[in-house]
C-alpha positions as CSV (number, residue, x, y, z in Angstrom):
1,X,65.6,69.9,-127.9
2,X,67.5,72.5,-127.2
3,X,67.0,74.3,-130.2
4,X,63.2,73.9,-130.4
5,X,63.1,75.6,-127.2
6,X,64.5,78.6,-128.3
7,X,62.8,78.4,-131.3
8,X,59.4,78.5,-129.3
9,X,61.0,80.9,-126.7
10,X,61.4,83.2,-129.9
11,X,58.2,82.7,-131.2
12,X,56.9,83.8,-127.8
13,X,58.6,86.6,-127.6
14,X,57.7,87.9,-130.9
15,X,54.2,87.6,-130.3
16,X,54.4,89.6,-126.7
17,X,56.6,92.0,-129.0
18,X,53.2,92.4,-131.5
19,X,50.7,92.1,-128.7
20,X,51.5,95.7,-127.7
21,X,52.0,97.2,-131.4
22,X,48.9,96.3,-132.3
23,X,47.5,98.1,-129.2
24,X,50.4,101.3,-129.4
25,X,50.4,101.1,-132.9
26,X,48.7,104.5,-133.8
27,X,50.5,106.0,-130.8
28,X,53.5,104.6,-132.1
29,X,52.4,105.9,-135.6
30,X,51.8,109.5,-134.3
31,X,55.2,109.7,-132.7
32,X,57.2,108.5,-135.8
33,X,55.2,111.1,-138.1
34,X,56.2,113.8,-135.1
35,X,59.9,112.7,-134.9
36,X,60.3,112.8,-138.8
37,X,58.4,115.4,-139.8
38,X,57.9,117.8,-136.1
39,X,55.4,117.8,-133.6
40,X,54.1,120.9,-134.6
41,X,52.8,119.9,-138.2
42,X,51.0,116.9,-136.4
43,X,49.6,119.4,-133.8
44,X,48.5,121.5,-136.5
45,X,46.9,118.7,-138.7
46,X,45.0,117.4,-135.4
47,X,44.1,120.8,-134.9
48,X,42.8,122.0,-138.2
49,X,41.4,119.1,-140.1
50,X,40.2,117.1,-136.7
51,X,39.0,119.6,-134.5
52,X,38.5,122.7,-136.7
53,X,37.3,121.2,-139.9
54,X,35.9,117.5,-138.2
55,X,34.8,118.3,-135.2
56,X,34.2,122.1,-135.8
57,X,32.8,122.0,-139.1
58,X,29.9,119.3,-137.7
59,X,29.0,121.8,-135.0
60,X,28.7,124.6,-137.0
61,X,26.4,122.9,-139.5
62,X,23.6,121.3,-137.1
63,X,24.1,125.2,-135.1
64,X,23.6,127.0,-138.2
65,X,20.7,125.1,-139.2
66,X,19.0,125.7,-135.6
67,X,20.3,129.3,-135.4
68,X,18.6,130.3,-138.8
69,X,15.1,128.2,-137.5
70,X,14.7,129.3,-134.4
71,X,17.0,132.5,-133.6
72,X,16.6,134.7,-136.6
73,X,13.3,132.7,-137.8
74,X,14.2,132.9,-141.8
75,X,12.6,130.4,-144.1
76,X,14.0,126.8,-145.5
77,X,14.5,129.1,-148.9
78,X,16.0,131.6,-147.4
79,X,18.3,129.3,-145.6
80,X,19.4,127.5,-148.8
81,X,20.9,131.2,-150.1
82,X,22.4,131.8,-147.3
83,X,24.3,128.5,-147.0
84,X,25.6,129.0,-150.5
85,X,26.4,132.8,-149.1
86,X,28.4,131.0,-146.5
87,X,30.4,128.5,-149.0
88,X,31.6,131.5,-151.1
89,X,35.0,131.7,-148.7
90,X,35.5,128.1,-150.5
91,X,34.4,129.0,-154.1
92,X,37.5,131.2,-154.1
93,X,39.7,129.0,-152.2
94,X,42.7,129.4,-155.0
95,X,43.2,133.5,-153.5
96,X,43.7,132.2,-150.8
97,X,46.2,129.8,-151.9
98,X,47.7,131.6,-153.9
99,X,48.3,134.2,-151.2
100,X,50.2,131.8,-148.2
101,X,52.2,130.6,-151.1
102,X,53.2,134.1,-152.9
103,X,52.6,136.8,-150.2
104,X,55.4,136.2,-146.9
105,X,54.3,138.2,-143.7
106,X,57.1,139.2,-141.6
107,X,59.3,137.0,-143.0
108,X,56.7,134.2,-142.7
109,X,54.6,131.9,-145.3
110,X,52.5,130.0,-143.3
111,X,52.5,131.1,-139.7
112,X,50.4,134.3,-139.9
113,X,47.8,132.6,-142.0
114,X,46.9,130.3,-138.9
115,X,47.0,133.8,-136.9
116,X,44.9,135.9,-139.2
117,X,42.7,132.9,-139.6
118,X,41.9,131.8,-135.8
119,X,41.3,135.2,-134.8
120,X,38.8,136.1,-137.5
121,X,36.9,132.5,-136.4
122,X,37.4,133.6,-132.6
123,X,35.7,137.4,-133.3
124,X,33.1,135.6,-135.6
125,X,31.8,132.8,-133.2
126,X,32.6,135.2,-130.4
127,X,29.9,138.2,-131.8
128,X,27.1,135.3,-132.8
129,X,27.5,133.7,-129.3
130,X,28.0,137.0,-127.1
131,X,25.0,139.0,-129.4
132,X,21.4,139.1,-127.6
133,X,19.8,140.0,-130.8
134,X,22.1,140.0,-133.7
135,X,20.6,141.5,-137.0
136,X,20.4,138.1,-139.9
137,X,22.9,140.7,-142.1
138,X,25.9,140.8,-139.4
139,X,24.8,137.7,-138.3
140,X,25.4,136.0,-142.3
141,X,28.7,138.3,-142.5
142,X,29.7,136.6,-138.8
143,X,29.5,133.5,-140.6
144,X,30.6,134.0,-144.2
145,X,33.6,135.6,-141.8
146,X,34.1,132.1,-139.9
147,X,33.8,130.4,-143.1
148,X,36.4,132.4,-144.7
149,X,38.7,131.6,-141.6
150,X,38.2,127.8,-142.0
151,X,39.2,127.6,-145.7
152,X,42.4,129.3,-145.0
153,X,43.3,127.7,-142.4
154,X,42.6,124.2,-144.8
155,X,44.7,125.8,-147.2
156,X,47.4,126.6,-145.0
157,X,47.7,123.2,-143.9
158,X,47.3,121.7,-147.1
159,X,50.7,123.4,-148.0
160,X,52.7,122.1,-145.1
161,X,51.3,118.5,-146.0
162,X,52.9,119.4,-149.8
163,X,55.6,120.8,-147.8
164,X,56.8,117.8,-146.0
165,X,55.8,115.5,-148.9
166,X,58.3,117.1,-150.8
167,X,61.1,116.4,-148.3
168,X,59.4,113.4,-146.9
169,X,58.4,111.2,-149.8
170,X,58.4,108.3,-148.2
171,X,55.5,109.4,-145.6
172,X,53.2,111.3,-148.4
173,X,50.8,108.6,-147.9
174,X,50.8,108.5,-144.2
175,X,50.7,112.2,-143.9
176,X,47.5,112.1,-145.8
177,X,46.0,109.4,-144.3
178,X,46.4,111.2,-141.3
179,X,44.7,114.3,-142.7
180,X,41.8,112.1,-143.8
181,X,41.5,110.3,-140.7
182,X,41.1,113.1,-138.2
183,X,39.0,114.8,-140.8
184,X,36.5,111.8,-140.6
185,X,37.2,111.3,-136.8
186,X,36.4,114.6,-136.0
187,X,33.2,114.7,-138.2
188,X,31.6,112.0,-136.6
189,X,32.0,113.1,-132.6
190,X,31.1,116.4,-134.5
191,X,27.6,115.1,-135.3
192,X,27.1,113.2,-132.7
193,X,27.7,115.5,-130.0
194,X,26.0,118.7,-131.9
195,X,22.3,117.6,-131.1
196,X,23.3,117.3,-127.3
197,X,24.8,120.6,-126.9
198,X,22.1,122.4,-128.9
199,X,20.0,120.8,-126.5
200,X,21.6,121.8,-123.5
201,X,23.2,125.5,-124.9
202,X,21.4,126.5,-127.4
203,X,22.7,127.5,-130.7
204,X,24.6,130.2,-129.9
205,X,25.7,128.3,-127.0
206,X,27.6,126.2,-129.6
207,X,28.9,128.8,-131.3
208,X,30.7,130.0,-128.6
209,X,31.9,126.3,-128.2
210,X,33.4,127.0,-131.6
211,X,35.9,129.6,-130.0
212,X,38.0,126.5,-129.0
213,X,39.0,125.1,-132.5
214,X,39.5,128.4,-133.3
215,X,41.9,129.6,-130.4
216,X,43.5,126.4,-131.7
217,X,44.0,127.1,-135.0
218,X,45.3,130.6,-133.6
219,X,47.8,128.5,-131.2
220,X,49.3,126.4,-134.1
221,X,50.5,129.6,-135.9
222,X,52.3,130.6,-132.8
223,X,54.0,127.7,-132.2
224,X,54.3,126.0,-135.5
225,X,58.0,125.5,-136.5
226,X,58.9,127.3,-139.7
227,X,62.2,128.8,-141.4
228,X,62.0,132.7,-141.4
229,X,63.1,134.0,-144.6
230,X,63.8,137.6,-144.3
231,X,63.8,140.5,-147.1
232,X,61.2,139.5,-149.3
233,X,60.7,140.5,-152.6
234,X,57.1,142.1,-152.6
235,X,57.6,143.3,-156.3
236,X,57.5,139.8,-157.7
237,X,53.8,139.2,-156.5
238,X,51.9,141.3,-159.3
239,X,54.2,138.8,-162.1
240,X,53.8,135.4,-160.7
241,X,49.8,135.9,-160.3
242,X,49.9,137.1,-163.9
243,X,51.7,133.6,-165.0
244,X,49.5,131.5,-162.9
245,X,46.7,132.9,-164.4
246,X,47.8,133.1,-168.2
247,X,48.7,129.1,-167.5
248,X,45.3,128.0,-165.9
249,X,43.4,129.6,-168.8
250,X,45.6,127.9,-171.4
251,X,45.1,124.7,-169.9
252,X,41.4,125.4,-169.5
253,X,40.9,126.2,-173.2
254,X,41.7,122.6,-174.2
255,X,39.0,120.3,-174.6
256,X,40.1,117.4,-173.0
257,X,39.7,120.0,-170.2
258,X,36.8,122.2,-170.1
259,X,34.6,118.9,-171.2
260,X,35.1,117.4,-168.0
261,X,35.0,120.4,-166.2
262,X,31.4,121.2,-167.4
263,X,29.9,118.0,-166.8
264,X,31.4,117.8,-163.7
265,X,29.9,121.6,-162.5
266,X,26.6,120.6,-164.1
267,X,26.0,117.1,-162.4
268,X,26.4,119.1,-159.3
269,X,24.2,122.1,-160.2
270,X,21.3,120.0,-161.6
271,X,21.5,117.9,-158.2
272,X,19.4,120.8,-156.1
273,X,20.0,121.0,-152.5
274,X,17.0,121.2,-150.1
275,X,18.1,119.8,-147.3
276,X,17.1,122.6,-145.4
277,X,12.8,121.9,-146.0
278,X,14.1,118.4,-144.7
279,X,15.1,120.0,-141.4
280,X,12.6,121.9,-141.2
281,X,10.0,119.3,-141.7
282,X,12.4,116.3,-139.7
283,X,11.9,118.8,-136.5
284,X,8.5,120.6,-137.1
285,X,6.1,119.7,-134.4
286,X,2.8,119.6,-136.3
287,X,3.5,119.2,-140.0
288,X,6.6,117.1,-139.7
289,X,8.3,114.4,-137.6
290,X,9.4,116.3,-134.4
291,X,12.9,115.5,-134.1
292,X,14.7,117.1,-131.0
293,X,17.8,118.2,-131.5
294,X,19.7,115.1,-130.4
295,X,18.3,112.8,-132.9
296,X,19.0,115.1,-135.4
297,X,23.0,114.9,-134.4
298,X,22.8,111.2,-134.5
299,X,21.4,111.4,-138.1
300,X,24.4,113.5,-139.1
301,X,26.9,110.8,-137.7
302,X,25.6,107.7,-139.5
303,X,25.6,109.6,-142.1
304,X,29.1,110.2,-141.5
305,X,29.8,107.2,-141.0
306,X,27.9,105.9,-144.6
307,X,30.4,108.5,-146.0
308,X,33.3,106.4,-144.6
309,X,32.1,102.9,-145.8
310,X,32.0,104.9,-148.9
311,X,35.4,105.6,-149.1
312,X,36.6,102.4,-148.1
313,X,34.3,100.9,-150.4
314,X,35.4,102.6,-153.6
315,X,39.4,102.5,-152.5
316,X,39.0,98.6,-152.2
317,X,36.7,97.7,-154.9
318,X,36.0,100.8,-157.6
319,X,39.0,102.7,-157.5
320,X,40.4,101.2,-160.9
321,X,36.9,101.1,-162.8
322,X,36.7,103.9,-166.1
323,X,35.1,107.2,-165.4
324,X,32.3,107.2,-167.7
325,X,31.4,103.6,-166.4
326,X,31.3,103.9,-162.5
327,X,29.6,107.7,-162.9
328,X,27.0,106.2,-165.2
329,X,26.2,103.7,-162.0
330,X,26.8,106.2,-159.5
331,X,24.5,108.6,-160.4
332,X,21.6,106.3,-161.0
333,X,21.8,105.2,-157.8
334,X,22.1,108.5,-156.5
335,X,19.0,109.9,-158.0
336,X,17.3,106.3,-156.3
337,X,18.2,106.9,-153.0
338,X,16.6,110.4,-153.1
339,X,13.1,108.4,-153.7
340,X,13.7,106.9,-150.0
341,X,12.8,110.6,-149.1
342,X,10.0,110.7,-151.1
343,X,8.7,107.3,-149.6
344,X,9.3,108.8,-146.2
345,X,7.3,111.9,-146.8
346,X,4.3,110.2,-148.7
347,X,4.7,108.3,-144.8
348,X,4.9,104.8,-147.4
349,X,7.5,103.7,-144.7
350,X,4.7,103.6,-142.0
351,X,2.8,101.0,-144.3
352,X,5.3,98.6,-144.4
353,X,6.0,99.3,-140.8
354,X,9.0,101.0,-140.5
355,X,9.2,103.4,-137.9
356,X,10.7,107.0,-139.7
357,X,13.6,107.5,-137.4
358,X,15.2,104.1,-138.5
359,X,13.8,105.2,-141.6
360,X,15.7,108.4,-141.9
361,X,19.0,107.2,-140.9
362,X,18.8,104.3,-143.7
363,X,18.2,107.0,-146.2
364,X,21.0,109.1,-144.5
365,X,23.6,106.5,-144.2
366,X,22.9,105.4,-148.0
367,X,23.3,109.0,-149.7
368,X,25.7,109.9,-148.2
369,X,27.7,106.6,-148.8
370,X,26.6,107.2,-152.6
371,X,27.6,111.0,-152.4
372,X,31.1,109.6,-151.2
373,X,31.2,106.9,-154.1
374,X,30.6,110.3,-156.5
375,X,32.5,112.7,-155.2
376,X,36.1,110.8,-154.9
377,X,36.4,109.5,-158.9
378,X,35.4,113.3,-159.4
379,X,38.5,114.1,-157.5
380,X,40.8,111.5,-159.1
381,X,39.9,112.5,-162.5
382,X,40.4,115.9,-161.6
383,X,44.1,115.7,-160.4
384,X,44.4,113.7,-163.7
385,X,43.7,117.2,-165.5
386,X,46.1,119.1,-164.1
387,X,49.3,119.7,-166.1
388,X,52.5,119.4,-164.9
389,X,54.2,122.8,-163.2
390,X,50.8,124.4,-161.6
391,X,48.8,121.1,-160.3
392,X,48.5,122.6,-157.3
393,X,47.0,125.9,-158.7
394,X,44.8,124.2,-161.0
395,X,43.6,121.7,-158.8
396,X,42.6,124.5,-156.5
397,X,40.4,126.0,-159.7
398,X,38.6,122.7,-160.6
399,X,37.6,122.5,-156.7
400,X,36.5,125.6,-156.8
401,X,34.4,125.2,-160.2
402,X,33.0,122.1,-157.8
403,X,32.3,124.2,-155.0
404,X,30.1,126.8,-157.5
405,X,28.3,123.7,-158.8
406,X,27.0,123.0,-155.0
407,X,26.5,126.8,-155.0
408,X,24.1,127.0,-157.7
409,X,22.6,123.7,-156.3
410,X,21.7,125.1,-153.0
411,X,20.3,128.5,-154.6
412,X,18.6,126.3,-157.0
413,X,17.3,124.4,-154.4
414,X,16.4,127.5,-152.4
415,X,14.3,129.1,-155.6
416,X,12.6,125.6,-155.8
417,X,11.5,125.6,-152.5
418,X,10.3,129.3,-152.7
419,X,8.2,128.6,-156.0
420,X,6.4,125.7,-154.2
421,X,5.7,127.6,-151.2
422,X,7.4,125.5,-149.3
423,X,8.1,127.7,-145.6
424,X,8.6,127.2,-142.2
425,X,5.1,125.3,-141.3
426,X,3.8,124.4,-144.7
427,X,4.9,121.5,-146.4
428,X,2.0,120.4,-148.6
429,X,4.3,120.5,-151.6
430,X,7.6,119.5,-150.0
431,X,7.0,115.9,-152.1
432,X,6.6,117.5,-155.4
433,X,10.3,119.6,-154.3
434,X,11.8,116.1,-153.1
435,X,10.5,114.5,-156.5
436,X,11.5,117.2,-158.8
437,X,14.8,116.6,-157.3
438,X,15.1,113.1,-157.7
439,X,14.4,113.8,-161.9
440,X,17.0,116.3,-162.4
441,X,19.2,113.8,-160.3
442,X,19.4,111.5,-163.0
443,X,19.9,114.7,-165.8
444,X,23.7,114.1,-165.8
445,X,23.2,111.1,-167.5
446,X,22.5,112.6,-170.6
447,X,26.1,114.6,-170.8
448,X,28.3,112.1,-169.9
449,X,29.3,112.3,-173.3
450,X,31.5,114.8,-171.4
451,X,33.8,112.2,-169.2
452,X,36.4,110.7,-170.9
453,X,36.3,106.9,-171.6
454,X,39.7,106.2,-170.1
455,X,40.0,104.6,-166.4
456,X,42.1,106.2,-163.7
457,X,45.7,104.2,-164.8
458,X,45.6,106.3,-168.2
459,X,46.5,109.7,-169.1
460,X,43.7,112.3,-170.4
461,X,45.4,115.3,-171.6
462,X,47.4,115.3,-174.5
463,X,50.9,114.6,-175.2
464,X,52.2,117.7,-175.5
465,X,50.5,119.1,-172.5
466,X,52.5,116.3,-170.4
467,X,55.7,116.9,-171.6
468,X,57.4,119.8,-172.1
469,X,61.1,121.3,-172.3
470,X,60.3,124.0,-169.9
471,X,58.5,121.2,-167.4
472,X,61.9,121.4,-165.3
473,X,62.0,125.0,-164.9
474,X,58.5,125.6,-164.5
475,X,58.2,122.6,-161.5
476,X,60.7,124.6,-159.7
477,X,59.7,127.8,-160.3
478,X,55.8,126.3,-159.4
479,X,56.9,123.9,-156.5
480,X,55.4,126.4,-153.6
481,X,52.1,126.6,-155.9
482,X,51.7,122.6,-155.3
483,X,50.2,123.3,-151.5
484,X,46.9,124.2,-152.7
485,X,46.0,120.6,-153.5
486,X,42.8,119.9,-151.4
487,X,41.8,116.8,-149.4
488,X,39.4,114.3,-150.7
489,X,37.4,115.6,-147.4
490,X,37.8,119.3,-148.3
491,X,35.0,121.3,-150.0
């Protein structure tokens, strides 16, 4: 008897002992990655992929998109150049790599990046916000500018996650599920909370909301614990961007390279962007739906939150499928989801009686849940291209050959748009845009010839790429070059 009572005295106590982990247990989570690690790199990754990126970057879009419509009064065409105009900080991501990992300022690798990059976001948003009448060329540089301040700050953060994997091995994963999570966290209060604050401050209200993240990102370089490394070598800079760049085009040369490569740029090229003659018509007031600005922030957020169910969705039940296979899928479905635009502008919804907000936000939730499903085997196979010694440099190239692809597919989109007079109160022709669309959606198909056969477990480049005698030497002589790997959420 005796024994059975302790027995269930210890069962009882166990269970009040997990009652209040599984309540503390991301607080408890937080403060183990901040004892291990230092409070500062989980300030920092709070501050820069939750609030700055999450958060800031969700703002920023829904402000742009109302700034352009109804401040400076440019066209959806127009808008879709200057949105690729304003992703070009990200296109050339690796420089900026390359420069926190090479270039030391004061003594410092990482510190005065986070400087340099919250003050040019705090002048940016600060000159947009503060500006009666801002002319649409300062006004693009302002945000090319803040752009350019976000993606070094992501790649500046990106390297103390490398960092502290290195000497942390045992928390890689949970330092980038952390990254991942505040990312998508962030996004989704982002969206919902944009359309209320356009609403009550205007645009350039929110972009002077945008100040905060970047004062933030300005506060984690003061205070961000780093090692100061006096009397650097400044002659040594001109050499090792000479062999990162002799190594990246070697590697590109090979066919089990460039092959992928291509299709990949190409699948997102063909897939044209016009999601601005959406907004336009989702909140014009006589040709289109009349949206106010808070439904269109709710839109954003389911869609944030389809992109979630995404992720979870291929990490639990796709993750191990073959390239060639899932894409094939993936990409048929994506070019069917885009005819739930078509349906809703054609106003078929209405006939079988569903009203076009609930509408909107099934078609919102589903693309970009199939956009997710897309874009993360794209990432996988792409770390599996990168040869050992400059992963991180290379992987920083292929996201940037990526990142041109949705260039060319929002400028494409933009010249579209423009050919089928497509404007800021006519949308007699926005169908025939969505439709053409949808068709050279399902174009990849016919080069994925292009993506290798093999599934994620099995190795793509060649032998003698792998494995080298050098490999040793060239890891350590490459290790700082290994921060420029991006997130899955990155651009």
């Amino acid at each position: 008897m005796v024994e059975e009572g302790n027995v269930e005295a210890g069962n009882k106590a166990v269970e009040e002992d997990k009652e209040p982990n599984c309540f503390w247990g991301p607080i408890d989570w937080l403060r183990m990655l901040a004892s291990e690690t230092h409070w500062s790199f989980v300030f920092g990754v709070v501050s820069v992929y939750g609030i700055s990126q999450g958060l800031g970057g969700a703002l920023a879009r829904v402000g742009t998109d109302y700034y352009m419509k109804d401040v400076q009064k440019v066209q959806p065409s127009e808008l879709q150049v200057f949105s690729g105009i304003i992703s070009i900080p990200w296109i050339v991501k690796p420089i900026w790599g390359l420069l926190t990992d090479v270039v030391s300022i004061g003594g410092y690798r990482r510190r005065p990046y986070f400087i340099l990059s919250g003050l040019l976001a705090l002048v940016s948003m600060l000159l947009i916000s503060l500006h009666s009448k801002l002319h649409l060329v300062f006004a693009l540089l302002a945000l090319t500018a803040g752009s350019a301040a976000v993606a070094i700050s992501d790649v500046t953060i990106d390297a103390c996650v490398v960092q502290n994997s290195i000497s942390h091995p045992s928390l890689a994963t949970d330092m980038q599920s952390l990254c991942n999570l505040m990312s998508a966290i962030g996004a989704l209060v982002g969206f919902f909370i944009s359309g209320v604050f356009v609403h009550l401050v205007g645009p350039k209200g929110v972009f002077g909301l945008l100040t905060i993240p970047a004062a933030l990102v300005f506060l984690v370089g003061i205070i961000l614990s780093e090692p100061h490394v006096p009397d650097f070598d400044y002659k040594e800079i001109n050499q090792k961007f000479i062999d990162a760049g002799k190594a990246m085009w070697t590697t590109l040369k090979c066919p089990e390279v460039w092959r992928p490569c291509l299709y990949m740029y190409l699948s997102f090229a063909l897939s044209l962007n016009i999601n601005e003659g959406l907004f336009y018509w989702y909140t014009d007031s006589k040709g289109g739906l009349s949206f106010s600005q808070e439904s269109i922030g709710y839109i954003f957020s389911i869609g944030a939150v389809g992109a979630i169910l995404g992720a979870i969705l291929y990490q639990n039940k796709l993750k191990d499928e073959p390239f060639r296979d899932l894409l094939f899928w993936i990409q048929l479905f994506y070019g069917l989801t885009g005819m739930l635009d078509l349906m809703l502008v054609l106003r078929i919804n209405l006939k079988f009686g569903v009203p076009d907000y609930l509408f909107v936000v099934i078609g919102e939730a589903a693309t970009q849940m199939i956009w997710r499903l897309k874009w993360m085997p794209l990432l996988v196979l792409t770390a599996k291209l990168c040869p050992p010694g400059i992963e991180g440099t290379f992987f920083a190239l292929l996201m940037s050959i990526d990142n041109f692809g949705l260039l060319s597919s929002s400028w494409g989109g933009g010249l579209l748009l423009h050919l089928l007079n497509v404007t800021r109160t006519k949308f007699e022709n926005l169908w025939l845009a969505i439709l053409i669309r949808n068709i050279l959606r399902l174009s990849p198909l016919g080069i994925l010839f292009l993506v290798p056969r093999g599934d994620p477990s099995s190795s793509i480049l060649p032998a003698d790429m792998l494995s080298s005698k050098d490999e040793e030497a060239e890891e350590s002589k490459n290790v700082e070059l290994i921060s420029l790997v991006n997130s899955s959420d990155g651009r």
